[in-house]
Structures are given as structure tokens and as C-alpha cells.
C-alpha positions in Angstrom: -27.1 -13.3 21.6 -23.5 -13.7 20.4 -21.9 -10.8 18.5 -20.9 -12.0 15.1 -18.3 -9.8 13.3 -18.3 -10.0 9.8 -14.5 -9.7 9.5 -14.0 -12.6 11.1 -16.9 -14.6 9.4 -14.5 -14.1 6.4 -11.2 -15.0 8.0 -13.2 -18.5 9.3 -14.2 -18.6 5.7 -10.5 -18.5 4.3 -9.5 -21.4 7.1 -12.3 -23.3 5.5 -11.3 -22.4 1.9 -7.4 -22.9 2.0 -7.3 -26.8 1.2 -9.3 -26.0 -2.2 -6.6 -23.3 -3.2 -4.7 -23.2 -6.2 -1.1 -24.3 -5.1 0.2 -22.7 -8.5 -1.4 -19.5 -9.7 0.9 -17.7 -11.7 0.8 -21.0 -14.1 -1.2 -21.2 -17.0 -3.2 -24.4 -17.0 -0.6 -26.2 -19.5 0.7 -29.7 -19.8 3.6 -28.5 -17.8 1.6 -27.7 -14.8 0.1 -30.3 -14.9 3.1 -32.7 -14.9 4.5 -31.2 -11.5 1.1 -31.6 -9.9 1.0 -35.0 -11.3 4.6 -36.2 -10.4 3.6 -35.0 -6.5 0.7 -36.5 -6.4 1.9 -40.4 -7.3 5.1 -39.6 -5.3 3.3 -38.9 -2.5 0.0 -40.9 -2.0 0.6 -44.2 0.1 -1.0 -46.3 -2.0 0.5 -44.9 -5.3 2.9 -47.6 -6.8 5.7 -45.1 -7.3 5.3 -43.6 -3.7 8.8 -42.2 -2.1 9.4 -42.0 1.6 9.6 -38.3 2.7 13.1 -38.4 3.5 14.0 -39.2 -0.3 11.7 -36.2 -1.6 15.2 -34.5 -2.9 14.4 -31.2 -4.9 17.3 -29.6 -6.4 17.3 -26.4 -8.3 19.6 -24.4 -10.2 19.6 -20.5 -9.7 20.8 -18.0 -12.6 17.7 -18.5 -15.1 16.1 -20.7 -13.1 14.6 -19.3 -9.9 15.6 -15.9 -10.6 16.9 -14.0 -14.3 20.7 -14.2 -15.6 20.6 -11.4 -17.9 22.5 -8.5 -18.9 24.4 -10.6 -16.8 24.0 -12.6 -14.3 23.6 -11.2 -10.7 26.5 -12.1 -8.7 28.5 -10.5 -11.7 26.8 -7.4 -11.7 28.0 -7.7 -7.8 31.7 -8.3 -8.7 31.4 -5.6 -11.1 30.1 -2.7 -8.9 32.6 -4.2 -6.1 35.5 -3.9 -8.9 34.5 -0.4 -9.8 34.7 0.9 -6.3 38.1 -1.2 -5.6 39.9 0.5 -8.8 39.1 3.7 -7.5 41.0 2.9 -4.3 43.6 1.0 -6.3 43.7 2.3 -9.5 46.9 0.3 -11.0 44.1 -2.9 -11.0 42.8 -0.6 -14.5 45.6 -2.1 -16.0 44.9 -6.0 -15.8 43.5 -7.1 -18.9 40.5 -8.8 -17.2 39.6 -5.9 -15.5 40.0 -3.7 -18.2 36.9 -6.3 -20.2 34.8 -5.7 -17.0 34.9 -2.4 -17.0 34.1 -1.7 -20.6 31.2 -4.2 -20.3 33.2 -6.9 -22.6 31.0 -9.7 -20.8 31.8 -12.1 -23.5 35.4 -12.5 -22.8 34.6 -12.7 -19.0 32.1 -15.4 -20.0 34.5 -17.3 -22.2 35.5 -20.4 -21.5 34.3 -23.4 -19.7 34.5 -22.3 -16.5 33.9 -18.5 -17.5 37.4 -18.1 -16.5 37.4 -14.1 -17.1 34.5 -14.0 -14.1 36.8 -16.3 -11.8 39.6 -13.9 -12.1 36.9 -10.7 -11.0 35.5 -12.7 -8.7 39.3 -14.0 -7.1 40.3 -9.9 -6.9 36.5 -8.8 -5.3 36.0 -11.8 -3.0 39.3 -13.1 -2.0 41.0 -12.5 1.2 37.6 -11.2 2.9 36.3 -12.6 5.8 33.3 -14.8 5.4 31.5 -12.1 8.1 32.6 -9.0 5.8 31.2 -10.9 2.6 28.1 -11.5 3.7 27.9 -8.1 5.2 28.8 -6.6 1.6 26.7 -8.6 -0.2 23.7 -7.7 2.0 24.2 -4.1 1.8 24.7 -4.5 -1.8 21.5 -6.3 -2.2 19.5 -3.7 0.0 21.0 -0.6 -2.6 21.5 -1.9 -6.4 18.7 -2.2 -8.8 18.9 -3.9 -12.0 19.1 -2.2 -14.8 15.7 -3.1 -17.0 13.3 -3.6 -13.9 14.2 -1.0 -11.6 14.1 -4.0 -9.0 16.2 -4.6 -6.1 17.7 -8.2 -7.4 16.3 -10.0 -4.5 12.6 -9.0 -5.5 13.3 -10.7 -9.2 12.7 -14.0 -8.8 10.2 -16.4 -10.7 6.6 -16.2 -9.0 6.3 -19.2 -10.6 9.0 -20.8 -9.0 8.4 -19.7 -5.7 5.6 -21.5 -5.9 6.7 -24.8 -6.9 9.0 -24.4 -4.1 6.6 -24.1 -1.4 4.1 -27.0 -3.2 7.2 -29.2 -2.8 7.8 -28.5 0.7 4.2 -28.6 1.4 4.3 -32.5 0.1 7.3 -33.2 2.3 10.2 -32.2 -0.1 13.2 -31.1 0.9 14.8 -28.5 -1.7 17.8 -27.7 -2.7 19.9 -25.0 -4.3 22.4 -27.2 -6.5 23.7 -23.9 -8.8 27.2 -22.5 -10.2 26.8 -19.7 -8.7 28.8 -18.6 -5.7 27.7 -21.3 -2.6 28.8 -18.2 0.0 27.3 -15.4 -2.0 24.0 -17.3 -2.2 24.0 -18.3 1.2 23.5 -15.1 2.2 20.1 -14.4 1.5 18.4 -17.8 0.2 16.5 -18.2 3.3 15.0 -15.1 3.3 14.0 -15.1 -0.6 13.2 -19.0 -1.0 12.7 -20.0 2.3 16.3 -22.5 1.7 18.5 -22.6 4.5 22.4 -21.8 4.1 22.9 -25.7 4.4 20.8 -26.4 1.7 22.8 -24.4 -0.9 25.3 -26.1 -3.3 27.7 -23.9 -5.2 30.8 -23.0 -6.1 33.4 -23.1 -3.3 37.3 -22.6 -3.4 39.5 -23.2 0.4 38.4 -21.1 3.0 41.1 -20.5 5.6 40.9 -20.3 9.7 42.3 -17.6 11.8 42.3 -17.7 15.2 43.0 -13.5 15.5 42.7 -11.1 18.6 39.2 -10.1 18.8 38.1 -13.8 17.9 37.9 -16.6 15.4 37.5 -15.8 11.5 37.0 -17.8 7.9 39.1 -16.6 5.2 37.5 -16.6 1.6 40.8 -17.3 -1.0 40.6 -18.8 -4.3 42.3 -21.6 -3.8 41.1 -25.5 -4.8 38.2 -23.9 -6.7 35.4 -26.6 -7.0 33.0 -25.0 -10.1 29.6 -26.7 -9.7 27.8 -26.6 -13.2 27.9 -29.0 -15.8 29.6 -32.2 -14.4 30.0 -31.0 -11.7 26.3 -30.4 -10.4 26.2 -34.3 -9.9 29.5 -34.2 -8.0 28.5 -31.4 -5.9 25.2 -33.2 -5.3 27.0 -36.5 -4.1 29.3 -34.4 -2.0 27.0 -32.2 0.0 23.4 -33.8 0.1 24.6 -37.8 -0.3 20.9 -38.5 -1.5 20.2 -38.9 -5.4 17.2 -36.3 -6.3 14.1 -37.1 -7.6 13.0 -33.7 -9.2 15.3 -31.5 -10.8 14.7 -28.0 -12.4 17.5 -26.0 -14.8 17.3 -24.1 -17.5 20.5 -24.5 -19.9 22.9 -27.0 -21.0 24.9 -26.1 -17.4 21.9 -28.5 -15.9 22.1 -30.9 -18.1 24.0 -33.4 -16.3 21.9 -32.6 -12.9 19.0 -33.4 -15.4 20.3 -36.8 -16.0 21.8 -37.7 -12.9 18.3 -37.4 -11.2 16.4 -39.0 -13.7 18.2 -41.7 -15.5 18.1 -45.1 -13.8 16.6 -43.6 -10.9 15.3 -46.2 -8.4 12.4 -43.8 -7.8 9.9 -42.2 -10.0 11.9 -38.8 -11.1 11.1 -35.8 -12.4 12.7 -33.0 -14.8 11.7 -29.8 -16.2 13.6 -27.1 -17.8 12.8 -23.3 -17.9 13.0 -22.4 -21.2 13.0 -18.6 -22.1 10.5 -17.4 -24.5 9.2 -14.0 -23.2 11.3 -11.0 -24.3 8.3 -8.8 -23.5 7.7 -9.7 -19.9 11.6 -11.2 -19.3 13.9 -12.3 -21.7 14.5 -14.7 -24.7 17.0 -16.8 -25.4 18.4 -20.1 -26.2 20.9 -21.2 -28.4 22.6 -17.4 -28.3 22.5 -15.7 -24.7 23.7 -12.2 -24.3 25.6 -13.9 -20.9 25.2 -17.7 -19.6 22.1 -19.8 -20.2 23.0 -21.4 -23.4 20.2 -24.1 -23.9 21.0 -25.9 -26.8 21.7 -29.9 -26.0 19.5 -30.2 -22.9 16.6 -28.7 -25.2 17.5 -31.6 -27.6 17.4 -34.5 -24.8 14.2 -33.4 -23.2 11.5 -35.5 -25.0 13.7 -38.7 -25.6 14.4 -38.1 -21.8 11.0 -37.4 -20.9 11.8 -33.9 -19.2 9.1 -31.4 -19.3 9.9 -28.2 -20.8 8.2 -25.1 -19.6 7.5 -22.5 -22.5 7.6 -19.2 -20.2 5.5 -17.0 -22.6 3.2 -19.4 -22.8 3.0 -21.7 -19.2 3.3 -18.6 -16.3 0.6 -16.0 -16.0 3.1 -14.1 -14.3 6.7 -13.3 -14.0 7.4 -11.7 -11.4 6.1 -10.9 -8.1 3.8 -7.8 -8.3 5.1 -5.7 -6.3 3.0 -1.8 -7.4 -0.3 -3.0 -5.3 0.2 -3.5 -1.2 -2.6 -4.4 1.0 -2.9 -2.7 4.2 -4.7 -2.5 7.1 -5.2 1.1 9.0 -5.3 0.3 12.8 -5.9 1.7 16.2 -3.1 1.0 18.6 -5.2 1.0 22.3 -3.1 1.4 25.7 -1.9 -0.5 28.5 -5.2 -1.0 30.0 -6.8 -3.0 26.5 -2.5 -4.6 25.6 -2.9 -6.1 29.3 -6.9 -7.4 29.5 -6.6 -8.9 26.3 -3.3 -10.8 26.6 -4.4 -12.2 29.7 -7.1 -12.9 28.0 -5.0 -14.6 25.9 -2.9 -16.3 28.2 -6.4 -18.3 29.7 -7.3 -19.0 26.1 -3.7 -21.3 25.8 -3.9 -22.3 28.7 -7.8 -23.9 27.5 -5.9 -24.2 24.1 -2.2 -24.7 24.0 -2.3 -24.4 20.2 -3.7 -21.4 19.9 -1.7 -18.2 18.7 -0.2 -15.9 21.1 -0.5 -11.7 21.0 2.8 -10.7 20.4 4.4 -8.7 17.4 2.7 -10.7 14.7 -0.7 -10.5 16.4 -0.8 -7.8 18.0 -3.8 -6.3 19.6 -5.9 -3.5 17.5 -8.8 -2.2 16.4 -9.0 -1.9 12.5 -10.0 0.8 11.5 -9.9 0.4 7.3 -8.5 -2.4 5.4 -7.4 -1.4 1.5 -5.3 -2.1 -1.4 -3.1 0.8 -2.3 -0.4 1.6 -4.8 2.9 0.6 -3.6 4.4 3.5 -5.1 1.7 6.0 -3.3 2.7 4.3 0.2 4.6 7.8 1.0 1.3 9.6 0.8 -0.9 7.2 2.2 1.1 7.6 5.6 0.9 11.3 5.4 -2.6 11.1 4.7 -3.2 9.1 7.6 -0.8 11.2 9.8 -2.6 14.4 8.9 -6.0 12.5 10.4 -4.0 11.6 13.3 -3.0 15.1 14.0 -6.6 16.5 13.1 -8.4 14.4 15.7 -7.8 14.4 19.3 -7.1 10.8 20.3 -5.7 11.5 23.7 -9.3 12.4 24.6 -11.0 9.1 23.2 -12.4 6.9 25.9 -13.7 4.1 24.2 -15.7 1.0 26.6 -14.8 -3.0 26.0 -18.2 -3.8 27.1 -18.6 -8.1 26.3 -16.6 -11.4 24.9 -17.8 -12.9 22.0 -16.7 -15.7 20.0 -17.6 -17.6 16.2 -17.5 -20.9 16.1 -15.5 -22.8 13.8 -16.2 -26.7 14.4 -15.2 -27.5 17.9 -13.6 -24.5 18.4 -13.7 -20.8 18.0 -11.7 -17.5 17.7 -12.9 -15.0 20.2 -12.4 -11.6 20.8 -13.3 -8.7 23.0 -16.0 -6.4 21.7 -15.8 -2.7 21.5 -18.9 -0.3 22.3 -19.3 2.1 18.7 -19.3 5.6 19.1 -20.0 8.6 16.9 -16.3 10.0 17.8 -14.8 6.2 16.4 -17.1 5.9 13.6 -15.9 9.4 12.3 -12.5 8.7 12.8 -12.8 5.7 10.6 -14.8 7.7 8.1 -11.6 10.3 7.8 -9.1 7.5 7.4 -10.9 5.9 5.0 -11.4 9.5 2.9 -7.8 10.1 3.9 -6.5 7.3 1.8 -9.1 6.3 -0.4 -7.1 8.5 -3.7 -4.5 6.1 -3.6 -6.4 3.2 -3.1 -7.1 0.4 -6.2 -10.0 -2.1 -6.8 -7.6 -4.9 -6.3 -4.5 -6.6 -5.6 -2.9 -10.2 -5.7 -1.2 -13.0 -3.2 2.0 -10.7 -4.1 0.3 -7.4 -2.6 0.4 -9.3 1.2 3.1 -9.7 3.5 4.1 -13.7 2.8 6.4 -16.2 3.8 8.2 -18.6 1.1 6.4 -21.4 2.4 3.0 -19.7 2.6 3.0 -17.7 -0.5 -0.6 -17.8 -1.8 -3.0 -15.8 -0.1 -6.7 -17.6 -0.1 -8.9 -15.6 -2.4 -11.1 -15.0 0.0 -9.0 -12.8 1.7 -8.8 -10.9 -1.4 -12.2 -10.4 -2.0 -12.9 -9.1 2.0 -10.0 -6.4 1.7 -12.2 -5.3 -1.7 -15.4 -5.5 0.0 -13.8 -3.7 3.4 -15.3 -0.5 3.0 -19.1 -1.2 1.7 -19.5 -4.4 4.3 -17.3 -3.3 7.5 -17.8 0.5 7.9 -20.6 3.2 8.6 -23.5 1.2 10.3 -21.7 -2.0 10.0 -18.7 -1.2 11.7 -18.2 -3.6 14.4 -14.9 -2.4 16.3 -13.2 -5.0 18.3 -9.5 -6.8 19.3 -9.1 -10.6 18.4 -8.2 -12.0 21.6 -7.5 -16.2 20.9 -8.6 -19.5 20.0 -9.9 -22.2 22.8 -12.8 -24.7 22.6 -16.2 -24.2 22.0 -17.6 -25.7 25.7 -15.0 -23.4 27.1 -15.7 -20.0 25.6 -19.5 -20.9 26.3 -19.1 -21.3 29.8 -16.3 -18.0 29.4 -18.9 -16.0 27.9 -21.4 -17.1 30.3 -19.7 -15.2 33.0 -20.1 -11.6 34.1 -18.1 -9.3 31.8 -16.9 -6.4 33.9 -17.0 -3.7 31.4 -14.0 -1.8 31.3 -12.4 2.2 29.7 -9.6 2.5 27.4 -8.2 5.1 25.4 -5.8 4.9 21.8 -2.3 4.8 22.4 -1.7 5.9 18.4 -2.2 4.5 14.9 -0.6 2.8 12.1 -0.6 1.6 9.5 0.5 -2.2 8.4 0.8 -4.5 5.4 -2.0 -7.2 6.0 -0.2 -11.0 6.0 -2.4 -14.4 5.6 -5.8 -14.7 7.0 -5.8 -10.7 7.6 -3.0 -10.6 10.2 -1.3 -7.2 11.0 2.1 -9.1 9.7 4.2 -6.2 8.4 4.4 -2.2 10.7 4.9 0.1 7.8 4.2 3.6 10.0 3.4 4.4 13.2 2.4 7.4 15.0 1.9 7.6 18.8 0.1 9.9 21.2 2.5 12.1 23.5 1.9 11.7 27.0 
């Protein structure tokens, strides 16, 4: 009889479920959702009449306001600002330029004035110029990784519109290719766009002046200078478009006046069916709103105007997104025993005849590494501090290094023609009260429930299938006590070959733990994030 383990029925049941998954959750079900879903669909189906090739899928999306909030101020600003405040205290005769002197008393109007918000340039030509491109990015990462903004209590980087995110991976999912197309900074976005929206440096279109080369003695370096600025907003969206992707876009998505030419660029006379949709801020309570009078930029005024003789869809924010932001107070986790050599070593060769049966199955390495779990929970983000003490206190109560624990069978569960196997673990009392004390250990900080955003994701794999949702809720009354069925996942091959693999003698084999930890559970209930650790001294 084959050992079925219930955690892995449910993971076979997300696989199942993930096709019928909501690609937009955090929307409402409004007209505008409905248009994006609606413009993919005919843009994508063969048969559709207004089909485009996937190599003309061009996304492009403005930044400030649109993917992410541009208020007090917005963000790269707040970085000039806290990088001016530290350079006047090094250079203090800097108090006395007029510009300066606005920044510093928080005049943002009279940075902001202008057409090109010609205040900013001058803060931005005194924090940025002269750098090199390495020691930018290396100052705007550590700036990102420290400063919070002031309302949210947010790094910046964790600010930006659930809602958004998720269009972004739905377009890529259909074969788009998106774009950043923004007046922001193109270097200062650069720098972290890929790891927040899953777009690659080369996809970001922004703002640029000269850079200069240097050939100097410990190498070659880019100068950043102010010179020849190019200031890609307005009119110049649809110049900076030409210039760096050479493709007209189909699907556009702003969120003032600044877009407005983007807007019509991509869907005025376009050869191709074409899509635009402005964010349009309504929800002081939850974000901001604004329109006609911003406190900084995002002035949506003519665009606003344009949008139903243009056939743009406009996106009430109070209204169209169940959520604003990612929710970031619940984490889902997974407690875990780490086992030694002896169980690391049978299971990845293990492993290594599974791909060699089935070159497309996953490999044990850092993202799936092997473990026994021991408790799977959702938690409060803030209480993570206490959850690893509690857990270290049980690992320093219990006596791991005297835990002999017996991998005693394979088993597998079938999914079509193949199946996802794994190496069974014999139950003891010693393992079953272990689990019991983690699961006390951390059950005061635990919650009913958590969201795709309490998981470990990827920009292009942002929603986590309900099911997976509803397992980590159901962990402790369906996978503990009596039905605690310890094992370590060990592959994927076919079905006729893990029949005639479990057919074969199964030379039982000792192990002991080599620690615990804890981890943030990823898609399909991966260990995908090590939060804490804690290993056994030899």
C-alpha cells in the first residue's frame, strides 16, 4: 500500500487549481478590470481578429503614482533630500544656495515649479553628479534598505500598488514585455526594478543626462554629470519610447497629465488594438487623493478630460482595488527539521536518479531543500522576533543530538503520468512531542489567516493558489498528533518509473537532526525564504 501524505495531496491540489486562479485579486470586479482582462484576451487568442504577435505585446508604465505613491513627495526626492541633508553637514556653505535653502525647509512647491521641476534638477545635479554609476547604485540601495516613508512606516520599496503588480505579471504571463517608460531618474530606478517589478535595468526608460568614461587605476568607471539632460515626461515619454524600445506600445498605464502624451502615442492610430488606463487617486483613507491640486507632482487634469473621447479606462482607486498595498503584518511560515549528512546525501541522490528518469523535475538545493516539517502557520509579521525565540527555547529544551529517527520506505502520489515522491519517515513519540512543543511554542503569535502577500513571491508569480492558503489554516487540526506523517520530498519522475522504484527493496536507513528553522513558505509550500536557524553543536 502506498503512503499518501496529506500535505502533499494539497500541494497536487494547488498544481491542479492554479489555471482557475484569479490573475487579479486585489481588484474589485469593476468595468476596469474587466477591460484589462478583456484587451488580453483578444490580443492574445489566435483566432481573435485583433491578435498581436508576441514580440509587439509592448507594455509601458509610468512609476511616481502609477506603480508605486508620489506623495509628500515623490521618492527619488525624498532621496535627494536626505542625501542633501547629509552633504550640507559636510559642506555647509551649500545652506546658502537658494534651492537648497527651499529643500531644506520643505518648500516643495518651488522645487516642483516649472515644467521640468527645475528646483528638483538643481538638488538632484548637487546629490547625483559627479558620482560614479557603482557608488550611485550603491547609495541608493543602502538608502532604500534604511529610510521609511513618512505616513506608512514602509521601507519605499515595499510601497508599491498590489494591484499593479499584478497586472504586471498577467501581462508577462500573456507574452508581454513591460516597460518602465517614467520621469523619474532611468539610473536611480534601475537599481532596484528587477527586484520589486520583476523589470530588468534594460527595460527602464527615464531621465538621463551624459554619463562620462574614465579609464582610472584600479579600473574602468561611468561618470554621472548633468550634462545634455534628456527629461522623459510629457513629450518626451513618446521620444524616450522611440529612442530606447523602437516598438510603438500597445497598453499604456499613467496616472497624470505627465502620461498624457505616452497615452496617446500608444493608442491613437495604432496599427494594433491598444489599450490605456489611467490611475486615478481617490482614496485618502487607504493612500492618497488628488487630482487637479497635488501636494507634489501628479496633476491629472487634461488626461482626465481626454479619457472617454479617447476610450482610455480610468481606474477609480477607492472604488476598483481591494487592496493597496501589499500586506505585509501576516507571514506564513513553515517550522522545519534540518536532518544530517546521512538523510542531505540519500535523498539528493535520490534526487539525482529522479532527473535523470525526469530531467524536468526540481533539484534539492537552497530553494528545496531537504526537511521534515514540523508546523506550518501564519504569524504576525511584527511578532517574528518572538516566534524565533519561542522556537529557540524548544530547541534548547529538547535534546536533538540524541534523536535517531529511521527512513524506513519511498512512496510517491500520482499526479497524471507522473508523481512527486518522497522518502517516508518512521513516527516516534520523541518527534511527535517535539512537534507538539513547537506548535505550543508559537501558537500565541499565530493568526487564522493570511494572504498571497504573507508568502515569499516572485514578481512574476505573485498570487499564491488559495488552496495553499487554506492548507497552512488547516496545518495543525489535519497534519499533526495522529496524523502526522513526517517525511522529506525527494522529486518528480514518471509514474512507471517510481512503480518499478518503489518496487524495489528499501534498505531502511538512521538519521539524526542536524537543527531547526524556521522559513517563510513560498508557492506550492516550498521552504523559499530561511528566516532563523539554529544548529546542533557537534
Amino acid at each position: 500500500m502506498r503512503y499518501l501524505c496529506p500535505s502533499f495531496v494539497a500541494l497536487l491540489l494547488l498544481a491542479s487549481a492554479a489555471h482557475g486562479a484569479d490573475a487579479l485579486p486585489s481588484w474589485t470586479d469593476s468595468a476596469a478590470k474587466q477591460a484589462i482582462v478583456s484587451f488580453v484576451e483578444k490580443v492574445t487568442e489566435q483566432d481573435s481578429p485583433d491578435f498581436v504577435p508576441a514580440n509587439e505585446r509592448i507594455a509601458v508604465f509610468d512609476n511616481d503614482g502609477t506603480l508605486w505613491p508620489e506623495n509628500p513627495v515623490p521618492f527619488q526626492l525624498a532621496y535627494a533630500l536626505d542625501t542633501l541633508k547629509k552633504a550640507t553637514e559636510e559642506r555647509p556653505e551649500l545652506k546658502q544656495d537658494p534651492m537648497v535653502k527651499a529643500a531644506l525647509a520643505g518648500d516643495f512647491a518651488k522645487l516642483l515649479a516649472g515644467k521640468h521641476h527645475d528646483g528638483l534638477l538643481q538638488i538632484v545635479a548637487k546629490t547625483h553628479s559627479g558620482m560614479t554609476t557603482e557608488a550611485f547604485e550603491k547609495e541608493v540601495e543602502e538608502w532604500l534598505a534604511a529610510a521609511h516613508h513618512p505616513r506608512f512606516d514602509r521601507r519605499y520599496d515595499q510601497l508599491t500598488y498590489r494591484p499593479m503588480q499584478e497586472v504586471l505579471a498577467y501581462l508577462r504571463a500573456n507574452g508581454f514585455k513591460t516597460f518602465i517608460v517614467s520621469g523619474g531618474g532611468a539610473d536611480f530606478m534601475r537599481v532596484w526594478s528587477e527586484r520589486v517589478y520583476g523589470i530588468p535595468p534594460e527595460q527602464v526608460v527615464g531621465s538621463s543626462s551624459r554619463t562620462r568614461y574614465e579609464l582610472r587605476s584600479d579600473g574602468p568607471v561611468l561618470i554621472k554629470t548633468m550634462d545634455y539632460l534628456f527629461v522623459d515626461d510629457k513629450e518626451g515619454k513618446p521620444v524616450g519610447i522611440h529612442h530606447n524600445i523602437g516598438r510603438r506600445p500597445i497598453a499604456c498605464f499613467g496616472n497624470s497629465d505627465g502620461d498624457k502624451a505616452m497615452m496617446e502615442y500608444t493608442t491613437i492610430d495604432n496599427p494594433h488594438a491598444s489599450f490605456g488606463m489611467i490611475i486615478h487617486h481617490t482614496d485618502a483613507e487607504r493612500e492618497y487623493a488628488y487630482d487637479k491640486a497635488p501636494k507634489s507632482s501628479g496633476k491629472l487634469v487634461e488626461a482626465l478630460e481626454d479619457a472617454e473621447q479617447r476610450g482610455w479606462t480610468v481606474v477609480d482607486m477607492k472604488r476598483d482595488w481591494n487592496q493597496v498595498f501589499n500586506d505585509l503584518s501576516v507571514t506564513a511560515i513553515d517550522v522545519l527539521l534540518d536532518p544530517d549528512d546521512v538523510m542531505q546525501t540519500q535523498s539528493k541522490q535520490v534526487n539525482a536518479r529522479l532527473r535523470a528518469a525526469y530531467p524536468a523535475g526540481f533539484p534539492l538545493d537552497a530553494k528545496h531543500r531537504p526537511h521534515i516539517t514540523l508546523v506550518q502557520r501564519f504569524v504576525r509579521t511584527a511578532e517574528l522576533a518572538n516566534v524565533y525565540r519561542a522556537v529557540e527555547k524548544v530547541f534548547e529544551d529538547t535534546d536533538l543530538s540524541g534523536m535517531k529517527l529511521e527512513a524506513f520506505k519511498h512512496y510517491y502520489i500520482p499526479d497524471g503520468d507522473t508523481g512527486l515522491a518522497g522518502i517516508v519517515v518512521r513516527p516516534t513519540p520523541e518527534l511527535s512531542r517535539l512537534q507538539q512543543a513547537v506548535i505550543e511554542a508559537v501558537d500565541p503569535f499565530t493568526v487564522e489567516s493570511g494572504s498571497s502577500s504573507s508568502f515569499a513571491t516572485t514578481p512574476d508569480d505573485l498570487i499564491i493558489n488559495p488552496a495553499l492558503i487554506e492548507y497552512v489554516q488547516a496545518f495543525v487540526p489535519q497534519s499533526s498528533g495522529e496524523k502526522f506523517n513526517p517525511h522529506v520530498t525527494t522529486g518528480v519522475a514518471g509514474k512507471s518509473y517510481l512503480d518499478k522504484m518503489l518496487d524495489e527493496p528499501f534498505e531502511s536507513f538512521q538519521f539524526s537532526p542536524a537543527g531547526m528553522a524556521v522559513y517563510q513558505l513560498g508557492q506550492y509550500g516550498t521552504a523559499a525564504k530561511k528566516l532563523a536557524e539554529w544548529k546542533i553543536e557537534p
